[in-house]
N, C-alpha and C positions, 0 to 999 in steps of 0.2 A: 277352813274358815280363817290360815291367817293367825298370825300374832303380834303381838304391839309391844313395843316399852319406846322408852324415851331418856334421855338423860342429860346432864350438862358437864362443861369440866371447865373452872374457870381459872387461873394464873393471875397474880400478880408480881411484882418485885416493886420493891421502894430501895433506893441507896441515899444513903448521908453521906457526902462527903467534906472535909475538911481538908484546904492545902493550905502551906506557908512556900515561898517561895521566892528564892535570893540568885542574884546576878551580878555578874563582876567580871569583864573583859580585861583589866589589868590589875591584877591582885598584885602579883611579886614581880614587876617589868613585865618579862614575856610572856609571865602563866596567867590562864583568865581559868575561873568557875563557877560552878554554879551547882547551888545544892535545892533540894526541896523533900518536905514532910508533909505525908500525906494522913490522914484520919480516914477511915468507912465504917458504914453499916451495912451491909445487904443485908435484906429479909425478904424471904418469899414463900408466900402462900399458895398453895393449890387447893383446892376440892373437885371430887369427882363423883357425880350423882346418877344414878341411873335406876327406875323403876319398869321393872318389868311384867308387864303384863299375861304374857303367856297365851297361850289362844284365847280366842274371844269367842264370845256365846252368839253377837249379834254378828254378822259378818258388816265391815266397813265404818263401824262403829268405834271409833277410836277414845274408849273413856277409862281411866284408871277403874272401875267397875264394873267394866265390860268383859272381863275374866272368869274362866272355868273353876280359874283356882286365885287365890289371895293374891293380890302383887306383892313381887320381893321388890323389896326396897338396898339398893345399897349405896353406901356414901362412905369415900375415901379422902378425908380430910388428912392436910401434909402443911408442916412447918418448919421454915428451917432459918438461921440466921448467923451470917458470919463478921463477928467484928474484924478487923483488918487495920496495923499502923504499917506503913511502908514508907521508905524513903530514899532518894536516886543522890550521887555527887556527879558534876563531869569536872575535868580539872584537865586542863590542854596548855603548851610550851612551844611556843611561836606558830599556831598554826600548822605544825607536822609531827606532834605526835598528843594522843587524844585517851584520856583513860576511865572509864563510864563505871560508878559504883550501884548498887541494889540493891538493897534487902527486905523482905517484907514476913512480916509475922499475922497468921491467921489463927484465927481462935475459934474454933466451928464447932455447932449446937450437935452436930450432927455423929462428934466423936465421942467417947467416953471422957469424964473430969481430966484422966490423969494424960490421956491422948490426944486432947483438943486443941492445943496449943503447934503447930509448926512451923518452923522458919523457912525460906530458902532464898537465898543469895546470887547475885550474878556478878561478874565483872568482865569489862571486855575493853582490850588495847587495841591501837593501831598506830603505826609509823609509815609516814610517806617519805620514803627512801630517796625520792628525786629531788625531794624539798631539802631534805637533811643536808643531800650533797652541794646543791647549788647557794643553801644558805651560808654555808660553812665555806667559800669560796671556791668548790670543784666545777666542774663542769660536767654535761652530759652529750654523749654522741648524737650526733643529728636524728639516729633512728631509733632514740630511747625517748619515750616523752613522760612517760610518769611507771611507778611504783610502790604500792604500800603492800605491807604486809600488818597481817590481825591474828589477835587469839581472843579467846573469851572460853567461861565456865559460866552455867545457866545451872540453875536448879527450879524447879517448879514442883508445888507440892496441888495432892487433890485427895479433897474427902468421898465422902459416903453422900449418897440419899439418903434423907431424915427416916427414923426409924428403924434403921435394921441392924441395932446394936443387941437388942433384948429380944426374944419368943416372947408372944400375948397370944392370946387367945381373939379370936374377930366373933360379936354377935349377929348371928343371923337369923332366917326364918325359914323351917325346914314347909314344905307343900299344904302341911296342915296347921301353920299358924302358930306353931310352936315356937317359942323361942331357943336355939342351938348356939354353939359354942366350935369354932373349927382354927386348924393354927394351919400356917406357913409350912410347906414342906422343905424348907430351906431354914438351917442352924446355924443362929445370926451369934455372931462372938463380938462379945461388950471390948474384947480387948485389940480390935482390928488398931491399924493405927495409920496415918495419913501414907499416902501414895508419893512418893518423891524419883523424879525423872530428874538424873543428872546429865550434862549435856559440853563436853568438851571440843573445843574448835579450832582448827588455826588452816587460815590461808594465806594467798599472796593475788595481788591483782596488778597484770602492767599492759602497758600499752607502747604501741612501737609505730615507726612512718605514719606523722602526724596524724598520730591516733586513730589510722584507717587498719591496724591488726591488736586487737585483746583478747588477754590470755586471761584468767581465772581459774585459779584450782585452790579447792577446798577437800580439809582432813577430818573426820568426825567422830567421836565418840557418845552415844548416848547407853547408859545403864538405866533402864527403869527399875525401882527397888519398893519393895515394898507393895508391889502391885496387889491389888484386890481382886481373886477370882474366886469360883463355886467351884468343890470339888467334891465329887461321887462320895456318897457314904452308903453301910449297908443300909438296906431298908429296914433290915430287924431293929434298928436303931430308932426308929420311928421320922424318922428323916430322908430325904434323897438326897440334899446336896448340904456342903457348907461355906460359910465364909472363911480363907485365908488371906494371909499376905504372901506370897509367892517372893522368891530369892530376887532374883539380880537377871535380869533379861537385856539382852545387850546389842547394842547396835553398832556397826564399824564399818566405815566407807570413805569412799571422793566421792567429787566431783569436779569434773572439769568442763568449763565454759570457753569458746572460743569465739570471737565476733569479728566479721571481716568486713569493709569496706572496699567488696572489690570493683563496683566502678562509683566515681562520685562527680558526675557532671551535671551542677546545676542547671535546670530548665531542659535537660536530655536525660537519656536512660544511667539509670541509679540501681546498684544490686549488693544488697547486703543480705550476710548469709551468716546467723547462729547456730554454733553446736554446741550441744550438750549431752555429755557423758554421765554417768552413775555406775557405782558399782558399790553394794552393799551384802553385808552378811548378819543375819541375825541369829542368834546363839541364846540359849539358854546357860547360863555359866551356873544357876543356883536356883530350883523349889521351895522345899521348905521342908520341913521334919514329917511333915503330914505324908508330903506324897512326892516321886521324884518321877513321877509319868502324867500327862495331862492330854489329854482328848480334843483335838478341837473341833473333832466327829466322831463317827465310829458307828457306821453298819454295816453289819451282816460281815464280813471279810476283811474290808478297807477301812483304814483309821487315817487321820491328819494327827500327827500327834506333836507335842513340843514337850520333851521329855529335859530333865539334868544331865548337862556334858553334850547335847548334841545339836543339832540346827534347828530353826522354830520351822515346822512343819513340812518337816518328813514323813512320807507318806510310805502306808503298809500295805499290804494286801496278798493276796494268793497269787502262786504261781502255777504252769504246766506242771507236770510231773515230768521230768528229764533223767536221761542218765548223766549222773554226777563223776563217774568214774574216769578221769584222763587216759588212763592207759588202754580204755576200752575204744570197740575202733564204734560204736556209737554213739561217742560221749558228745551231750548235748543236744542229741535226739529227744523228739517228745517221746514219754510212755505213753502208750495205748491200752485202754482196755481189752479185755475179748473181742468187744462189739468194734473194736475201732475206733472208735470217740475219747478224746484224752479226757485226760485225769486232772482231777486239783490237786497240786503242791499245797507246803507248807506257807504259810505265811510270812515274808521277807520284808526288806528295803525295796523299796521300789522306785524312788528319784526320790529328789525336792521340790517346793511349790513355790519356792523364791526363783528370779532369775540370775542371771550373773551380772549381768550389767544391761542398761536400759541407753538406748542413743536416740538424737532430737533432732532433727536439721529443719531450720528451717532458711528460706529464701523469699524475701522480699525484693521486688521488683518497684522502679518508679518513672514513668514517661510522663512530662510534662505535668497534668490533673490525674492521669490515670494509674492507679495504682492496683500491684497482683501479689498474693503472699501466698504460701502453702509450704507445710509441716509434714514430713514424712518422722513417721519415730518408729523405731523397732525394740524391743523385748526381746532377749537373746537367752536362754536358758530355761530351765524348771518344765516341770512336768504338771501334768492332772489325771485325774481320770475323768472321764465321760460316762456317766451315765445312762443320754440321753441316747448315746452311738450302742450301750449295751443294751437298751429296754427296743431298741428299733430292731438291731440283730436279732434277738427271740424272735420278735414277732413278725420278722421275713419282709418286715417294709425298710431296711438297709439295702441301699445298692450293692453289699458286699456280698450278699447272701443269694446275689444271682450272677453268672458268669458267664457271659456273650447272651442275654437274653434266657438262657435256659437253668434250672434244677435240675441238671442231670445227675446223678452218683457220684463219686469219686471216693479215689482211696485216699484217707487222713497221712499226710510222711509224718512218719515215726514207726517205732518198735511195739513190739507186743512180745511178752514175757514167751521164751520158750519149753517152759516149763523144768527147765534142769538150772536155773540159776539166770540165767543167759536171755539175749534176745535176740530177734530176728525181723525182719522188714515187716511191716503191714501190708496185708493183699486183701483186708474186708473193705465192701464198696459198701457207703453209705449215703444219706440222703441230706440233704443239707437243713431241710427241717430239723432230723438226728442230730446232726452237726451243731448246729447254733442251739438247739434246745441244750446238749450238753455243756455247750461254753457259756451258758447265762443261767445254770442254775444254781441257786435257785430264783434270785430278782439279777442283784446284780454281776452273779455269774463270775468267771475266773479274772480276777483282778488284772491283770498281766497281760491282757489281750486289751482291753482298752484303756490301758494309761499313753497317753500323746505327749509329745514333746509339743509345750506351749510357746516354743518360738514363732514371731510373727514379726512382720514390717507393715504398716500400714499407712496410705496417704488420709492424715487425721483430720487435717483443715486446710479449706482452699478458700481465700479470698480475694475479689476483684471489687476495686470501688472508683469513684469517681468525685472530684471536687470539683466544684462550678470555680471557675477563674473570676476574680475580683470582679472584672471589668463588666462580667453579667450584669450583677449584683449593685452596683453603684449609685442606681437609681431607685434602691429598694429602703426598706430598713432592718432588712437578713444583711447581716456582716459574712457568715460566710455559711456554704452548705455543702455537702456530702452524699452520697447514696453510696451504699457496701449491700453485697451481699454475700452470704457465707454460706457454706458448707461442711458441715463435721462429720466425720468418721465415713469419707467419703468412699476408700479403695482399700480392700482387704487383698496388698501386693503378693507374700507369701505367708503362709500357715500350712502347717503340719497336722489339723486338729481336724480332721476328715466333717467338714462342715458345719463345726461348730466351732463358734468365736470363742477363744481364750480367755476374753476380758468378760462375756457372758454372764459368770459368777460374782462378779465384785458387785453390781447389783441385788444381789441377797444379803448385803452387810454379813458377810460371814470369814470370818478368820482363815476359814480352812479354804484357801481359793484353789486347793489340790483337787476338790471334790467340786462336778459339776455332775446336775440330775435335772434335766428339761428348765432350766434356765430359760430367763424370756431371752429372745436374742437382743444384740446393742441393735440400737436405732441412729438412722441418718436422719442429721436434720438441718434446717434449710431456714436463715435468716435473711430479710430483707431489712436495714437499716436506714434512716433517713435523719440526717444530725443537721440542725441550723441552728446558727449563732446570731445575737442582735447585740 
């Protein structure tokens, strides 16, 4: 017969705000600045309403009293509101060198009295190094045309969702009308305190042969401190998780940018071609007192973990059973059972789910109105596991688990104990049903057989467009027109990942992108644009 509910969920936000705001191009001769004071309010409300009806008595009958049983009613009303004074300086010296101040104080409903109050601050310099010299009466080579260089320190602070400083109790209504009483399995602490991401920077940007080659490289440091996460408590506690502030999580990298102008002949063929580099490492430098291990998965075998002192998400899991012995002449053999079907090891390191460095190229093309671009980027490091390659091997629909067409027998290479200490070759034939049922059990099966190296190259985006020439157009009142159409995620060039996409995963918003488990695959997709101007 069917069930019914219904329900709503509405949002608002209102913001006050108040600026003052001063300007002045020659304060002191060559310095000019400019300051401004800003005032806010945010406030925002939600509610979330939903009545549920439960099976119905009539069928098709859609009435709040058309229920076997009473409707539950539930409604999640949310309030929250942050006052905010913030205020910016810039203060610049002939035009080549530039110095940006910030600071802003929030006060949020959302923290506790003594927590609600935090500040964070930025500031960021820069110097154009070709201005300084040429101002200053030097000169520059024909093949040098500009350089600056910049630092800057960011901080940015963030609170909580309204409510979750104190446990209450929620009323409800148990099947028979009663009124009941149920809490949060989650152990909310009044003493959390704001989240603050600090963010240190310094680069250089120049440009050389009339600005047909630029370089850019950038240094970074982020700490996020203070972070906000849930972490495992026992159950006998009457609890499953809680709230902490977690240490110091860290971020450390380049980047380098390179842009070429290598043909430039107007109204003929035109090809400029960007790169871009990355190389990042993220670290946990610091937990908390609470706990010095954290989970950003964890089933059956395999964990993603981001533990104190070591990389954010390294990944764990079962191994073969090997001989471990150097000296022995079959060291690194798998062990084998009696039956000949290997064995689960202990639990180890088994890669990272970071890459090492990430590269970008792309090439734009220009003939006359017709123009062509496409992005090849590749992912160079980190590992995952597959899932979706263990749950197919069990169940014999992997192409791996057939060999020339056939399931004939074979014998497993590795050792089997010889009973006085020692081992000895494998001679039991087995079936490859045998085979795979033993390396997938009991779901996800021995770790260590499907972790892939997540290196890939891909052509990401292709685009071809066209611009209508003036001269069309002249007797119109379109100024000017365009047609593009595009192409994304169009060639999966090389992968390691026995047919499954590496990038798969980041589609489930999940931290641990070590772990993948039937994943929707990425999708191509295919825009036609049409742009006119009047």
């Amino acid at each position: 017969k069917g069930s019914y509910s219904f329900g709503s969920n509405n949002f608002y936000e209102n913001n006050y705000m108040l600026s003052l705001n001063a300007r002045k191009d020659n304060l002191w001769g060559k310095w000019g600045g400019a300051a401004s004071l800003f005032g806010q309010i945010m406030t925002t409300k939600s509610e979330y309403k939903v009545t549920d009806i439960g099976q119905l008595i009539v069928p098709n009958v859609f009435n709040p009293n058309n229920g076997i049983s009473n409707p539950a009613i539930r409604a999640t009303p949310s309030k929250k509101q942050i006052n905010s004074i913030f205020a910016t300086a810039e203060l610049s010296y002939n035009n080549l060198w530039f110095l940006n101040l910030t600071g802003r104080n929030d006060w949020s409903s959302a923290l506790s009295k003594k927590n609600r109050s935090f500040f964070y601050p930025s500031v960021n310099t820069s110097l154009i190094l070709t201005d300084l010299i040429t101002k200053n009466g030097g000169t520059l080579p024909d093949w040098w045309n500009y350089a600056k260089i910049r630092g800057s320190y960011a901080a940015v602070g963030n609170d909580l969702d309204p409510y979750q400083l104190i446990n209450t109790y929620k009323l409800e209504k148990d099947p028979n009308g009663n009124t009941v009483t149920s809490r949060e399995d989650v152990k909310y602490n009044e003493d959390i305190k704001s989240e603050l991401i600090k963010t240190i920077e310094a680069g250089i940007e120049t440009r050389f042969f009339e600005n047909r080659l630029g370089v850019d490289f950038t240094w970074y440091k982020t700490n996020a401190t203070n972070q906000i996460i849930d972490v495992p408590m026992d159950p006998f506690s009457g609890f499953q998780r809680q709230y902490i502030n977690a240490g110091n999580i860290e971020n450390k990298g380049i980047e380098i940018s390179l842009n070429a102008k290598i043909l430039n002949t107007p109204e003929k063929l035109n090809w400029n071609m960007d790169i871009n580099f990355s190389k990042n490492r993220n670290r946990i430098l610091e937990l908390s007192e609470v706990t010095k291990t954290y989970n950003l998965i964890a089933l059956e075998n395999i964990s993603v973990k981001a533990d104190e002192g070591h990389d954010y998400g390294e990944i764990f899991g079962s191994t073969y059973q090997r001989v471990t012995d150097p000296n022995n002449q079959f060291f690194g053999k798998m062990i084998l059972g009696a039956n000949g079907l290997p064995l689960e090891g202990a639990s180890t390191f088994l890669g990272k789910q970071n890459p090492s460095a990430l590269l970008g190229i792309t090439n734009s093309f220009s003939y006359k109105n017709i123009g062509l671009s496409f992005l090849v980027d590749g992912r160079f490091g980190g590992k995952f596991f597959s899932g979706t390659n263990a749950a197919l091997q069990q169940a014999g629909a992997a192409a791996v688990t057939v060999v020339n067409g056939n399931r004939d027998k074979f014998v497993v290479d590795g050792v089997v104990s010889d009973g006085k200490g020692g081992y000895v070759n494998n001679t039991t034939e087995v079936n490859p049903q045998q085979y795979w049922a033993a390396i997938g059990n009991p779901n996800l099966g021995i770790t260590e057989r499907n972790m892939y190296d997540a290196t890939n190259i891909r052509l990401r985006n292709l685009s071809l467009s066209y611009s209508f020439p003036s001269s069309t157009l002249k007797n119109s009142i379109i100024q000017r027109a365009k047609i593009s159409l595009t192409a994304n995620n169009v060639w999966m060039i090389i992968s390691h990942a026995n047919g499954v996409d590496p990038e798969s995963v980041f589609a489930i918003s999940s931290n641990a992108v070590g772990f993948e488990n039937f994943s929707t695959p990425t999708a191509r997709s295919y825009f036609l644009n049409v742009t006119i101007g009047f």
